[in-house]
mmCIF file of the N, C-alpha and C atoms, coordinates in Angstrom:
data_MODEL
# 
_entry.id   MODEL 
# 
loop_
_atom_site.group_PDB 
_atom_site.id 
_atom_site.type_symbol 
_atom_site.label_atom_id 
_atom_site.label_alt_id 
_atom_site.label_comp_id 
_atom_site.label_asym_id 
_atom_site.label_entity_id 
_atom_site.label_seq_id 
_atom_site.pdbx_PDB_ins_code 
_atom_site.Cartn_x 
_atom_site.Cartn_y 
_atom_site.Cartn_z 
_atom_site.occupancy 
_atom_site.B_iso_or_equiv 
_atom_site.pdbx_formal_charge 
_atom_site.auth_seq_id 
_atom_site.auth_comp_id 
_atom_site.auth_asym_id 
_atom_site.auth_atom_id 
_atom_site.pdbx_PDB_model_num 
ATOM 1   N N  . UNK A 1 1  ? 40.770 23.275 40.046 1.00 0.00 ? 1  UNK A N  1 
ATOM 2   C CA . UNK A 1 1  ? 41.058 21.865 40.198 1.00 0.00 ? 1  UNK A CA 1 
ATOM 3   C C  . UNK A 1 1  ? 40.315 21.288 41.415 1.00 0.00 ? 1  UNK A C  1 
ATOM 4   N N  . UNK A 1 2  ? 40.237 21.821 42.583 1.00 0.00 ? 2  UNK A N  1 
ATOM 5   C CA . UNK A 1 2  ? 39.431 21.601 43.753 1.00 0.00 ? 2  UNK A CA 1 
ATOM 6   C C  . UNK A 1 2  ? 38.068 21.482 43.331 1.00 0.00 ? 2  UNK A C  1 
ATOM 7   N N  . UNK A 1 3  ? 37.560 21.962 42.779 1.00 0.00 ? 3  UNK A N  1 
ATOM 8   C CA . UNK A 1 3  ? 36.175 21.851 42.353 1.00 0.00 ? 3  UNK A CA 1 
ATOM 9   C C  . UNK A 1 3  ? 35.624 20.771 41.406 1.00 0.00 ? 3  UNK A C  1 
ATOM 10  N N  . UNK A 1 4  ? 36.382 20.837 40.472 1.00 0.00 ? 4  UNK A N  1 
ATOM 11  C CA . UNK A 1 4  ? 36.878 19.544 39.584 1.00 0.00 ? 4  UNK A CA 1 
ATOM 12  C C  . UNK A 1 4  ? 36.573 18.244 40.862 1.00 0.00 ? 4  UNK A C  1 
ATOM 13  N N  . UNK A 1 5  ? 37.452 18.067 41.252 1.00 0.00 ? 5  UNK A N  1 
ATOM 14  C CA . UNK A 1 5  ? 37.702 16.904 42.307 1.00 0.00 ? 5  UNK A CA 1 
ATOM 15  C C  . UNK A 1 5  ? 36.291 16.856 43.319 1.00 0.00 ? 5  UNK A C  1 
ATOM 16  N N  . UNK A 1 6  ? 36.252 17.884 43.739 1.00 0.00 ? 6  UNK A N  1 
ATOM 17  C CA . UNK A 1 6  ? 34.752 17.924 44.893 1.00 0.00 ? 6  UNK A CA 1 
ATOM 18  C C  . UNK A 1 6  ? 33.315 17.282 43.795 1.00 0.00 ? 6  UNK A C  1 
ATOM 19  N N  . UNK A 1 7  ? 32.880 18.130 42.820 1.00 0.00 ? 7  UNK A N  1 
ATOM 20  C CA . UNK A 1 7  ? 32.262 17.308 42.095 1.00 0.00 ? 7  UNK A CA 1 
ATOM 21  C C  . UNK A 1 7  ? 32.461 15.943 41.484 1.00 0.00 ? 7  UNK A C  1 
ATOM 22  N N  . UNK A 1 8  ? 33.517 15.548 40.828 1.00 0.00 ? 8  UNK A N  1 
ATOM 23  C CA . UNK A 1 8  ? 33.787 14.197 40.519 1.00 0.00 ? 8  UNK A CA 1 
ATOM 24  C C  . UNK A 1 8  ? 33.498 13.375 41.915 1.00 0.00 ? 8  UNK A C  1 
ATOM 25  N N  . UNK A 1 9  ? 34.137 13.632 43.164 1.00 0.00 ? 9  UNK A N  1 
ATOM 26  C CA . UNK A 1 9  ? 33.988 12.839 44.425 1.00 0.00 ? 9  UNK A CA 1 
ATOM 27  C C  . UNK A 1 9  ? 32.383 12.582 44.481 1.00 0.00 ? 9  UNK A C  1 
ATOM 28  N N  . UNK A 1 10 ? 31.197 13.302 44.049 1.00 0.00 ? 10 UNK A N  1 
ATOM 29  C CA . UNK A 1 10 ? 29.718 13.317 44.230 1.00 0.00 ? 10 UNK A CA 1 
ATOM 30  C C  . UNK A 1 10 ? 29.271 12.892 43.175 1.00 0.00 ? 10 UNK A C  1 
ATOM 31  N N  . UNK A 1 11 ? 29.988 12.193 42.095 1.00 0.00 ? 11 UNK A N  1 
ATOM 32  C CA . UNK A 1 11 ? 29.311 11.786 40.739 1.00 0.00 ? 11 UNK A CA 1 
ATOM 33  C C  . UNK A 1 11 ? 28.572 10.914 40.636 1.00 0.00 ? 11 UNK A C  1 
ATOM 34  N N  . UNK A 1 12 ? 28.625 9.797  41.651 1.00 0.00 ? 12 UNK A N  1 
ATOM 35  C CA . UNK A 1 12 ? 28.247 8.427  41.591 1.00 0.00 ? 12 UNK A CA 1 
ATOM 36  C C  . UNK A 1 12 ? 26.743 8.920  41.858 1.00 0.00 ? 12 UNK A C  1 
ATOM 37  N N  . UNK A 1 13 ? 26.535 9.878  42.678 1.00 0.00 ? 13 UNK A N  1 
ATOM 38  C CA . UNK A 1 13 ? 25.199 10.017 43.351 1.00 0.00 ? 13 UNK A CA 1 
ATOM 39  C C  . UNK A 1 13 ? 24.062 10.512 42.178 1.00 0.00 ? 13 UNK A C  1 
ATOM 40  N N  . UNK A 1 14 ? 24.938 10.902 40.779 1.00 0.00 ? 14 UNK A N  1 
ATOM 41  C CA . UNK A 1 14 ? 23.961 11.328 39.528 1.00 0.00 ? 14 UNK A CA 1 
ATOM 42  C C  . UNK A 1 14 ? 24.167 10.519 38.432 1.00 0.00 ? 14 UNK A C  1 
ATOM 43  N N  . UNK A 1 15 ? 25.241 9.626  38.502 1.00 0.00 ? 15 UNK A N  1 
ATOM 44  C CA . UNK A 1 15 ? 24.908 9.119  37.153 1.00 0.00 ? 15 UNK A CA 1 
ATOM 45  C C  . UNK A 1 15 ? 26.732 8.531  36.833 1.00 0.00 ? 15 UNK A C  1 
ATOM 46  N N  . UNK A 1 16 ? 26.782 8.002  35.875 1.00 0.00 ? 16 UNK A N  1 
ATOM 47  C CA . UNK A 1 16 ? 28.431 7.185  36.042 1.00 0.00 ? 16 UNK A CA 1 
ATOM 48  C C  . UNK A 1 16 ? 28.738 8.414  34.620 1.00 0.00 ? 16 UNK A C  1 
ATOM 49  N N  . UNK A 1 17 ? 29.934 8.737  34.979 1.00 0.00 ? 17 UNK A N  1 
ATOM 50  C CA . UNK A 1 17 ? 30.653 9.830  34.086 1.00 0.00 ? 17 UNK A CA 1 
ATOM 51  C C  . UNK A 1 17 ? 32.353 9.306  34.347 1.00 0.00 ? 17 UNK A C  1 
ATOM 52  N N  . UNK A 1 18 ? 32.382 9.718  32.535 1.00 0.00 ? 18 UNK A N  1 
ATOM 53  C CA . UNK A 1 18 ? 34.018 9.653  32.348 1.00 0.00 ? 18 UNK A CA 1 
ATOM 54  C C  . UNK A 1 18 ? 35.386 10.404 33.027 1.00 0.00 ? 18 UNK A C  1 
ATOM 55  N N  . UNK A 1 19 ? 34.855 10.102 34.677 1.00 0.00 ? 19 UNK A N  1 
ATOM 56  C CA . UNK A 1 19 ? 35.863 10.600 35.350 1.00 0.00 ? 19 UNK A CA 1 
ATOM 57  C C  . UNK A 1 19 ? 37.320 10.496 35.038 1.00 0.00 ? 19 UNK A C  1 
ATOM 58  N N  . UNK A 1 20 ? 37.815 9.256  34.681 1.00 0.00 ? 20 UNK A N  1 
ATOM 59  C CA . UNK A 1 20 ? 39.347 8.503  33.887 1.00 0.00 ? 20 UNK A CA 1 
ATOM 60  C C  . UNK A 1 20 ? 39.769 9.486  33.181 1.00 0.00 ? 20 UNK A C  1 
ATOM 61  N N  . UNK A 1 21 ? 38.678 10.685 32.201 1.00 0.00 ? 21 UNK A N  1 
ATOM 62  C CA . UNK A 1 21 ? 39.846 11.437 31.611 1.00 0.00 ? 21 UNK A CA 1 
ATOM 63  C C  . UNK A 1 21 ? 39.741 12.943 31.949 1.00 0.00 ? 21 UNK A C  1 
ATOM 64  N N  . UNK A 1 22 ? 39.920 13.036 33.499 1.00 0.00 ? 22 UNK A N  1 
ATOM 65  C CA . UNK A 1 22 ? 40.614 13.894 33.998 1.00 0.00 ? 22 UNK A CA 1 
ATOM 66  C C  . UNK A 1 22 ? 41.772 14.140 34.212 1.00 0.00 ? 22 UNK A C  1 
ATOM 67  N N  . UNK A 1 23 ? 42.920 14.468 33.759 1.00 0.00 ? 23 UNK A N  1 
ATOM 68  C CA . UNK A 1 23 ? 44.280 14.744 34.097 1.00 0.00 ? 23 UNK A CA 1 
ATOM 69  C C  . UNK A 1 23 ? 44.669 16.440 34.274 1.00 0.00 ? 23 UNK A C  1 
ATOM 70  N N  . UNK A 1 24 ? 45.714 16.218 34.568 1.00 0.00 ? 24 UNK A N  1 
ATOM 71  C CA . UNK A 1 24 ? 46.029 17.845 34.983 1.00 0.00 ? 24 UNK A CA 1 
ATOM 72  C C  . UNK A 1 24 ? 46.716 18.535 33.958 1.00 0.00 ? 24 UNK A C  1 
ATOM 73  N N  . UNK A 1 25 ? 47.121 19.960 33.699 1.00 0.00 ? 25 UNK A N  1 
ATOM 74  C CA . UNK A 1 25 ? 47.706 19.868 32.548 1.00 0.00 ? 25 UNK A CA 1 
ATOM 75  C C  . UNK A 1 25 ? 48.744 20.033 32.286 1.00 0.00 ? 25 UNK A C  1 
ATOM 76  N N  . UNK A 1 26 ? 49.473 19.486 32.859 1.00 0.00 ? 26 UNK A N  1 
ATOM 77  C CA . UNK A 1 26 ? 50.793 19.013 32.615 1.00 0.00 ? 26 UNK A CA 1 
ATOM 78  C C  . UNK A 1 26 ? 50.059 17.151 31.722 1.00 0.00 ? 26 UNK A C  1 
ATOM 79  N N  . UNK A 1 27 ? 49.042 16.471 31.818 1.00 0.00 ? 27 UNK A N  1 
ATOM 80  C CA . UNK A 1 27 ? 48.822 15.112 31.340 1.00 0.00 ? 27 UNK A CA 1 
ATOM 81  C C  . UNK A 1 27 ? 49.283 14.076 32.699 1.00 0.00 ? 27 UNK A C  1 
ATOM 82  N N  . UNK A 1 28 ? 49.273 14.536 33.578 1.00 0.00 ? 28 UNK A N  1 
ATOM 83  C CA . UNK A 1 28 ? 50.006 13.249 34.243 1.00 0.00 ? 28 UNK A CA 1 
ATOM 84  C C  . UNK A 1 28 ? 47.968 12.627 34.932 1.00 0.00 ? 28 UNK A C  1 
ATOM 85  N N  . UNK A 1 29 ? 48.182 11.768 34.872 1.00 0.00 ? 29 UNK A N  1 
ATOM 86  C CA . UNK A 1 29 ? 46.979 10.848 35.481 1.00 0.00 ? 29 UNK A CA 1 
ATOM 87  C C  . UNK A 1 29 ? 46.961 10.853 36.984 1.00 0.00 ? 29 UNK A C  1 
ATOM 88  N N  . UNK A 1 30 ? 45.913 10.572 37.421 1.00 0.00 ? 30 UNK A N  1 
ATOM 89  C CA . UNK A 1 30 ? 46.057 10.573 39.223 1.00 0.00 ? 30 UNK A CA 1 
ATOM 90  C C  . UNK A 1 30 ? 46.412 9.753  40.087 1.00 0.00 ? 30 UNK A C  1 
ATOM 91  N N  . UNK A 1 31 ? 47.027 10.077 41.171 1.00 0.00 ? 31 UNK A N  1 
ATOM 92  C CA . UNK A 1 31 ? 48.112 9.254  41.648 1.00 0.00 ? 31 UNK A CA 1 
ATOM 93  C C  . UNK A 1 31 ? 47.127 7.905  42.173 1.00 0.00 ? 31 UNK A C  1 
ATOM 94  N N  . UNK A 1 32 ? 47.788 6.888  42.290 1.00 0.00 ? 32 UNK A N  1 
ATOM 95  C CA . UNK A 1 32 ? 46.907 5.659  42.847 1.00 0.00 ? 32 UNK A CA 1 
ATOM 96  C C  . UNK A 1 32 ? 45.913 5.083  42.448 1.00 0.00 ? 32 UNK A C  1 
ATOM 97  N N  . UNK A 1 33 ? 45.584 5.689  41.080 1.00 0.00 ? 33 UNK A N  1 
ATOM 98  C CA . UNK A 1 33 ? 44.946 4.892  40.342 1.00 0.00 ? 33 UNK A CA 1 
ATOM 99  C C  . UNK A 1 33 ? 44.916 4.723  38.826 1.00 0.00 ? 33 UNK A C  1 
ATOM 100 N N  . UNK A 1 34 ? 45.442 3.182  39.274 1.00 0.00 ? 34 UNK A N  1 
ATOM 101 C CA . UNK A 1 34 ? 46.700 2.611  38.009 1.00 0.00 ? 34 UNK A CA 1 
ATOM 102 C C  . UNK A 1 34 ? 45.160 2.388  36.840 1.00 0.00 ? 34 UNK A C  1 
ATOM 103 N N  . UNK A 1 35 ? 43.904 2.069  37.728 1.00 0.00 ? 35 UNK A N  1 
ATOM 104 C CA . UNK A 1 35 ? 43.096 1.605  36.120 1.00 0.00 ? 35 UNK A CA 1 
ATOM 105 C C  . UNK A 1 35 ? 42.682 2.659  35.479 1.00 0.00 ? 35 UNK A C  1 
ATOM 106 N N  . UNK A 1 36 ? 43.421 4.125  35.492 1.00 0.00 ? 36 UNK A N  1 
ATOM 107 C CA . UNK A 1 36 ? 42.988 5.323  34.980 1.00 0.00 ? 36 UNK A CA 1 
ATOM 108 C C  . UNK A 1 36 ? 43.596 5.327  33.556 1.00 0.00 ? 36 UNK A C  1 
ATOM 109 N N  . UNK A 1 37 ? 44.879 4.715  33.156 1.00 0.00 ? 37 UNK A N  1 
ATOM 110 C CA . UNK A 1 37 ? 45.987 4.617  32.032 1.00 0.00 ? 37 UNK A CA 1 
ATOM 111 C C  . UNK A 1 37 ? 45.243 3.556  31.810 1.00 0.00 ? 37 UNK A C  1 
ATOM 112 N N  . UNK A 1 38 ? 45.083 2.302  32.383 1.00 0.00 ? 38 UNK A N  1 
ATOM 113 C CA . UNK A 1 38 ? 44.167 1.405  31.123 1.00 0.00 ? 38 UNK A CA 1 
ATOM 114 C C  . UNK A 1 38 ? 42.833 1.758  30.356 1.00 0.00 ? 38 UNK A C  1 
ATOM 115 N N  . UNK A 1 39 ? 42.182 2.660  30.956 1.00 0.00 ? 39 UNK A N  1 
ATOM 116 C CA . UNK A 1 39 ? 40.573 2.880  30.642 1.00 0.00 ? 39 UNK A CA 1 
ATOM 117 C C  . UNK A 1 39 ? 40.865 3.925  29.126 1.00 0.00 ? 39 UNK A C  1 
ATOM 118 N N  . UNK A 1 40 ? 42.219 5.329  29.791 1.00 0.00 ? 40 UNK A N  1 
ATOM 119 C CA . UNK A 1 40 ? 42.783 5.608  28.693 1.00 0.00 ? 40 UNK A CA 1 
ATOM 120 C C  . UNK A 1 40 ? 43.235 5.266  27.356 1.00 0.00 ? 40 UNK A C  1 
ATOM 121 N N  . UNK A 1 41 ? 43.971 4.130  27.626 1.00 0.00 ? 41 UNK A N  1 
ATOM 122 C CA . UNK A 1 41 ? 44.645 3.333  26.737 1.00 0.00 ? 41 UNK A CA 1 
ATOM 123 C C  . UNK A 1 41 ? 43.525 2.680  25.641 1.00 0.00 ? 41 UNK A C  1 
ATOM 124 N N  . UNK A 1 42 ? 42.937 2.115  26.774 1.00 0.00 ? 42 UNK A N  1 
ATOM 125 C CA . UNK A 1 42 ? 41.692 1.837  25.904 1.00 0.00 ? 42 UNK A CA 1 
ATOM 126 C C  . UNK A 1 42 ? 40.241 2.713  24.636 1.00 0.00 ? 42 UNK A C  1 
ATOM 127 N N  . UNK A 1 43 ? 40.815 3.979  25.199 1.00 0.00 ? 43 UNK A N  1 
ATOM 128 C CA . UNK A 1 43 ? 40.147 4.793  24.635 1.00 0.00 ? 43 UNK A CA 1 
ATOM 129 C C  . UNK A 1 43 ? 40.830 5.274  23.416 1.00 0.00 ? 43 UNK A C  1 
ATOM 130 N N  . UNK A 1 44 ? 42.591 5.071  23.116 1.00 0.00 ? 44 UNK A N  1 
ATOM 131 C CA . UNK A 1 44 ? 43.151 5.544  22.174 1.00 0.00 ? 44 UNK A CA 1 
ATOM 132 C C  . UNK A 1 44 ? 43.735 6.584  22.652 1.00 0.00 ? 44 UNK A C  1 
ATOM 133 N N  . UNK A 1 45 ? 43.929 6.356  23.543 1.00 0.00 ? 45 UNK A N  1 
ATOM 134 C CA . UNK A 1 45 ? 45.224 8.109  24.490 1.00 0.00 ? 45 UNK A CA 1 
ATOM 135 C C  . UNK A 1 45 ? 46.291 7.623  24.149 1.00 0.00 ? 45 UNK A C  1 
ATOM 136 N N  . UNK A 1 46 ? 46.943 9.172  23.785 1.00 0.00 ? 46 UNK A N  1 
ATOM 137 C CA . UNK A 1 46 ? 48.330 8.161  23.480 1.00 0.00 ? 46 UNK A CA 1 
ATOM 138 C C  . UNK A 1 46 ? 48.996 9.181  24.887 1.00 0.00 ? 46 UNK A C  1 
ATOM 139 N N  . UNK A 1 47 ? 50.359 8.455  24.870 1.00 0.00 ? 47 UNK A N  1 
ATOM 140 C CA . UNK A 1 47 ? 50.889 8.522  26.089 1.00 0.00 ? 47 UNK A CA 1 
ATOM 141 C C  . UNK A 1 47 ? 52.576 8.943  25.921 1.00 0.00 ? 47 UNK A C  1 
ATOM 142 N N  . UNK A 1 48 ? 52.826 10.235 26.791 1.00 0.00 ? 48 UNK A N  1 
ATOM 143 C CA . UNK A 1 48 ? 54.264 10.408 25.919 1.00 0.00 ? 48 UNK A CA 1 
ATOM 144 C C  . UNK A 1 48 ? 54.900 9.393  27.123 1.00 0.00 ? 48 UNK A C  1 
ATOM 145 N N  . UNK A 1 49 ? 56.655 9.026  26.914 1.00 0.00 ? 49 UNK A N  1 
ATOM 146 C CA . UNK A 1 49 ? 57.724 8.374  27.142 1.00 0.00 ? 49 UNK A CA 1 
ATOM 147 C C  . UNK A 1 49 ? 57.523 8.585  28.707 1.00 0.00 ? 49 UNK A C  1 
ATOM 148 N N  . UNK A 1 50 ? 57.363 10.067 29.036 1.00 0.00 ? 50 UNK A N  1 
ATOM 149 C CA . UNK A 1 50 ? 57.390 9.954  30.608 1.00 0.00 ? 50 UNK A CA 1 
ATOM 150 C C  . UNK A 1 50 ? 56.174 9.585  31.116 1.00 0.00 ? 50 UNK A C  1 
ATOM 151 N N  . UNK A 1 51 ? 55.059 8.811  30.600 1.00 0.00 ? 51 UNK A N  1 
ATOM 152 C CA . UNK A 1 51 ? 54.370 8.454  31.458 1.00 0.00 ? 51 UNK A CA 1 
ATOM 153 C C  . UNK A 1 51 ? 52.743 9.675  31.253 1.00 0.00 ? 51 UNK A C  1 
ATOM 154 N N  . UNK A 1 52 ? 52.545 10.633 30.354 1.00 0.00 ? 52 UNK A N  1 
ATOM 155 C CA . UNK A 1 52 ? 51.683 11.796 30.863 1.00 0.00 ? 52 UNK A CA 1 
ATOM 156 C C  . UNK A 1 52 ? 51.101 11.417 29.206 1.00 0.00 ? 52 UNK A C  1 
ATOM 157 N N  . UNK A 1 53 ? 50.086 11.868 29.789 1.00 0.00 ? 53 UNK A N  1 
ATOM 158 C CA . UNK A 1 53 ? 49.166 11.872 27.997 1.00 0.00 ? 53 UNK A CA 1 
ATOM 159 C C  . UNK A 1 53 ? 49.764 12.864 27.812 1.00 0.00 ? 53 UNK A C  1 
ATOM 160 N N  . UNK A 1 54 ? 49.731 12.360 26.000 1.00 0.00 ? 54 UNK A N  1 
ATOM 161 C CA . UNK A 1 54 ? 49.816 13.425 25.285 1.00 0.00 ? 54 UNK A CA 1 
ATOM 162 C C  . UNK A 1 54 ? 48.528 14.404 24.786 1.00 0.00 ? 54 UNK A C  1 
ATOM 163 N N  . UNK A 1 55 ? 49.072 15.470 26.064 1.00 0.00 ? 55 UNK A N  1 
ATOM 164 C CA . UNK A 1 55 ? 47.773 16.415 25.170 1.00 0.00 ? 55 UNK A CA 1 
ATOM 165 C C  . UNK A 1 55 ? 47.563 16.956 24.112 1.00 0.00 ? 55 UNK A C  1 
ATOM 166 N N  . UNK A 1 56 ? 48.818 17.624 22.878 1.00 0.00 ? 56 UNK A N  1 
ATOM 167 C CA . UNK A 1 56 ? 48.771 18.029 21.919 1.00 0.00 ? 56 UNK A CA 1 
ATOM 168 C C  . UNK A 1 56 ? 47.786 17.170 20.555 1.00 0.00 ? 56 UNK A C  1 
ATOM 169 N N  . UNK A 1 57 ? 48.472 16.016 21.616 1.00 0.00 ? 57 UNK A N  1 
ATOM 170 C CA . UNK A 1 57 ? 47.443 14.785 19.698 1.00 0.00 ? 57 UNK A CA 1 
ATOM 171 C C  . UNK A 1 57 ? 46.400 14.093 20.800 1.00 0.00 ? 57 UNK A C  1 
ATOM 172 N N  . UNK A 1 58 ? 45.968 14.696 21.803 1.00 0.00 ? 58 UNK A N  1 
ATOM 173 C CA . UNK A 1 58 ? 44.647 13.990 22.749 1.00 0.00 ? 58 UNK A CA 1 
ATOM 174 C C  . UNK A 1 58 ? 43.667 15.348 22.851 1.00 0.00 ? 58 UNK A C  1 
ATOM 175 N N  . UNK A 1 59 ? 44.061 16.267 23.315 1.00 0.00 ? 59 UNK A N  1 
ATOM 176 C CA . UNK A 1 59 ? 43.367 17.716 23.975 1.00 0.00 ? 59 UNK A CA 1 
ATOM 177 C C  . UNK A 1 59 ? 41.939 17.660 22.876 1.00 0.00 ? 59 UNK A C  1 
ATOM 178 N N  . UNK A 1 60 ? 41.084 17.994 23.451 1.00 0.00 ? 60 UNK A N  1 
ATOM 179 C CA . UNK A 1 60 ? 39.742 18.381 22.651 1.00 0.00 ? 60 UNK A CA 1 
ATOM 180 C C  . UNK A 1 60 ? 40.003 19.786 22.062 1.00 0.00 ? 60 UNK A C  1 
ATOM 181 N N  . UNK A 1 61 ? 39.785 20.014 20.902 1.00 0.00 ? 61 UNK A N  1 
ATOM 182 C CA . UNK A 1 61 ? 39.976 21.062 20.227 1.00 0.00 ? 61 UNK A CA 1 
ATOM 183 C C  . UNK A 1 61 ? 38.548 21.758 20.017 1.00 0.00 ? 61 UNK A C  1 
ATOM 184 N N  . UNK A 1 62 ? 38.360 23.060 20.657 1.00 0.00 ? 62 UNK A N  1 
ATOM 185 C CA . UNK A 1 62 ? 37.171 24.048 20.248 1.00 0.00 ? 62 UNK A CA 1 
ATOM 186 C C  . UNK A 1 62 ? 37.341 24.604 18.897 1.00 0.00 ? 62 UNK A C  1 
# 
């Protein structure tokens, strides 16, 4: 997850990437930034009751 984060923090410097759908996996979004659930939303995430994507009907499937 640290690494995750250290690279995303240096992204801007290569190119604009879909940082927004990083969550952890539990689904919860990152703290303090509320336009992370709209960019989601907008993408068709669905979102369970407490607030956390749903990963089962979101997760990328290999």
């Amino acid at each position: 997850a640290r690494q995750v984060g250290k690279i995303l923090s240096a992204a801007s410097l290569y190119g604009e990437y879909p940082c927004h759908r990083v969550v952890n996996s539990a689904g919860r979004t990152a703290p303090d930034w509320d336009e992370q659930t709209d960019l989601l939303l907008e993408e068709g995430v669905t979102f369970k009751p407490n607030g956390n994507v749903d990963l089962k009907a979101c997760q990328w499937k290999i």
